[in-house]
C-alpha positions as CSV (number, residue, x, y, z in Angstrom):
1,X,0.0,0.0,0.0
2,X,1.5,3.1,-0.8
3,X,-1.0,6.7,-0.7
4,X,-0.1,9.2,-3.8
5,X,-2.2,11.8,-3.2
6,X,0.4,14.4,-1.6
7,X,-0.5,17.5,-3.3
8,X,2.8,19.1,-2.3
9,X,1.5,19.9,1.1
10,X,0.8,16.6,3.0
11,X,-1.8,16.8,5.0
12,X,-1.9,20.2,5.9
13,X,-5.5,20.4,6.1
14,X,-8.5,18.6,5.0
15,X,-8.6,19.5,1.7
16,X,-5.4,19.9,0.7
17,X,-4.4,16.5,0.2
18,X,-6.3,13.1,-2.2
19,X,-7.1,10.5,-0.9
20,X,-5.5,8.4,-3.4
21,X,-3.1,5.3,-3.1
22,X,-2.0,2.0,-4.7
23,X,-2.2,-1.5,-4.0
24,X,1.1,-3.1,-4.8
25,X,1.3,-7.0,-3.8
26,X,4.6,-8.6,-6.0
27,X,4.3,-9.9,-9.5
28,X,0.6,-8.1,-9.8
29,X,-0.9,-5.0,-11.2
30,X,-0.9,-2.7,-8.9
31,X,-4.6,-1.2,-8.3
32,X,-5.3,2.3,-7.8
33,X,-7.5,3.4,-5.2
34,X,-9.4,6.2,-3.1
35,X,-12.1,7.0,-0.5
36,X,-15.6,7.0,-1.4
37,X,-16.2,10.4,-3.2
38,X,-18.8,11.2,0.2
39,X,-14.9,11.6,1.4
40,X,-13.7,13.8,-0.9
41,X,-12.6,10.8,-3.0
42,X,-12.0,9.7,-6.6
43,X,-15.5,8.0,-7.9
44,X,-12.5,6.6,-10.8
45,X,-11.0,4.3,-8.3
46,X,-11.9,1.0,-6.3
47,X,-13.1,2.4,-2.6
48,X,-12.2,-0.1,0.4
49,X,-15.5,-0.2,0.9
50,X,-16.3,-1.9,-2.6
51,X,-13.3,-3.7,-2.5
52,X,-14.6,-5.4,0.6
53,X,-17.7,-6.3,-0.8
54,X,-15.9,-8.3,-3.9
55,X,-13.5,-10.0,-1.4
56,X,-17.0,-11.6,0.2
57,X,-18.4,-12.2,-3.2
58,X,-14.9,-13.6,-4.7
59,X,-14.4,-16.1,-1.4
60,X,-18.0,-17.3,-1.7
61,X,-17.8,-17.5,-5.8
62,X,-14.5,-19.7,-5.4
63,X,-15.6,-21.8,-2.4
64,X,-19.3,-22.4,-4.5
65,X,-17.1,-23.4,-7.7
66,X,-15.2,-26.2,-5.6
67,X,-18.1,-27.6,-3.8
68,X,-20.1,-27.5,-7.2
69,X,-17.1,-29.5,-9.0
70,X,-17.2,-32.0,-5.5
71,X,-20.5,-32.6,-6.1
72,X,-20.8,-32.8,-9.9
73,X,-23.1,-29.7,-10.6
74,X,-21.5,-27.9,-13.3
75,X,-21.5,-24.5,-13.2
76,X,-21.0,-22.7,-17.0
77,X,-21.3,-19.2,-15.4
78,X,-21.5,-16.8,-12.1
79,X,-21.6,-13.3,-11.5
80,X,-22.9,-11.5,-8.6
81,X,-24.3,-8.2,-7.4
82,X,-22.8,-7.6,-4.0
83,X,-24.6,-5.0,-1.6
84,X,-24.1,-3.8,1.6
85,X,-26.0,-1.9,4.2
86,X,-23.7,0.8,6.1
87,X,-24.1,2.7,8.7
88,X,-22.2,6.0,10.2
89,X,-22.3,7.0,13.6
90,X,-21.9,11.0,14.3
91,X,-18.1,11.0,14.7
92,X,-17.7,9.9,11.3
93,X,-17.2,6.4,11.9
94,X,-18.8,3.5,10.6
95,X,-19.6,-0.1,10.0
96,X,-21.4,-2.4,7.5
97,X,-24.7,-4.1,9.2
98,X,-25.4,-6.5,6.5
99,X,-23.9,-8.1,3.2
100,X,-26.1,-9.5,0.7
101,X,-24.9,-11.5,-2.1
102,X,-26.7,-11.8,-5.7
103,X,-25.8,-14.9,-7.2
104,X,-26.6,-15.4,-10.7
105,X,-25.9,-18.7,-11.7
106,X,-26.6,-21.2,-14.9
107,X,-25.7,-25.0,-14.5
108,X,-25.3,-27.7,-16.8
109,X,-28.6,-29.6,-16.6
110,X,-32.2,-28.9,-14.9
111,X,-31.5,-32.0,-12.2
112,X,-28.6,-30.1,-11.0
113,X,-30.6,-27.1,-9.8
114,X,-31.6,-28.1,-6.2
115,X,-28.2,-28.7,-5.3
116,X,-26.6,-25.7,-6.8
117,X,-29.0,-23.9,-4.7
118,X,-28.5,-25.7,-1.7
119,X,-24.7,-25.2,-2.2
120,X,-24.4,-21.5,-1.3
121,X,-25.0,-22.6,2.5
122,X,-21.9,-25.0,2.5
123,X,-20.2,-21.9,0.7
124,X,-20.9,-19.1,3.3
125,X,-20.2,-21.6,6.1
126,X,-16.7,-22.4,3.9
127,X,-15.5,-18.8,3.1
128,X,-12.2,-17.5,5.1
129,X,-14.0,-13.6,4.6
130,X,-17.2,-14.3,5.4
131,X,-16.3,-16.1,9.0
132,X,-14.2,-12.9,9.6
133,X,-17.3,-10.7,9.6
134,X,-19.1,-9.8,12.6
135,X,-22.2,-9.0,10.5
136,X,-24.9,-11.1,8.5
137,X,-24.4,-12.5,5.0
138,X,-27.4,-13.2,3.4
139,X,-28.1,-14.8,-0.2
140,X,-30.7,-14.1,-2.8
141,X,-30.2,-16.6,-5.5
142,X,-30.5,-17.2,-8.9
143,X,-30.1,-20.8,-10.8
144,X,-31.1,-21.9,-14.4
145,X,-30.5,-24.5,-16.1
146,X,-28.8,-24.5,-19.9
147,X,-31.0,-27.5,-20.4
148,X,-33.3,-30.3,-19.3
């Protein structure tokens, strides 16, 4: 982590510095990032805030793939949605009540449906980020089938 958003002055005052910085983790692109722009940030740039949201989606995505391919549902595609509820107490601070994951997800055949369903459970229960949260992760999902 490294923030670039000195403006010459450091932090001299509020606004007189960005609240930009990069991720740098070796042998990767490095990702550029900010605050939300409610904090004077750039709305260009990955937020930590949506950043933590696709590290719950990701974990539960890849832990779903592996327990689909353990139990012979094949998955042919996944994407999700990922919302949060936050709130912000009066000093600024804040927390996220509530994660909900979208899953949108198409398997193989119609018999596999159930169980792809049923899977997202084992997934939650599974996922290194979402048993670091204090807060509940819920899941509205979506299976079809490609065909019968």
């Amino acid at each position: 982590m490294e923030w670039t958003g000195n403006s010459g002055v450091g932090t001299l005052d509020y606004k007189s510095y960005e609240r930009s910085y990069v991720v740098k983790i070796d042998g990767k692109p490095t990702l550029d990032g900010s605050s939300d722009p409610a904090f004077r940030g750039d709305k260009s740039k990955y937020n930590p805030e949506e950043l933590f949201l696709a590290s719950i989606s990701s974990c539960h995505m890849l832990w779903y793939l592996h327990l689909c391919s353990a139990n012979k549902v094949v998955v042919l595609e996944y994407e999700d949605a990922a919302e949060g509820i936050m709130t912000e107490d009066k000093d600024g601070s804040g927390k996220f009540e509530s994660v909900t994951l979208h899953p949108k997800v198409v398997v193989e055949k119609e018999s596999m449906m159930e169980l792809a369903i049923s899977l997202h459970k084992q997934a939650n229960e599974m996922c290194f980020i979402a048993n670091s949260c204090n807060f509940e992760i819920g899941h509205e999902v979506e299976v079809r089938a490609l065909r019968k």
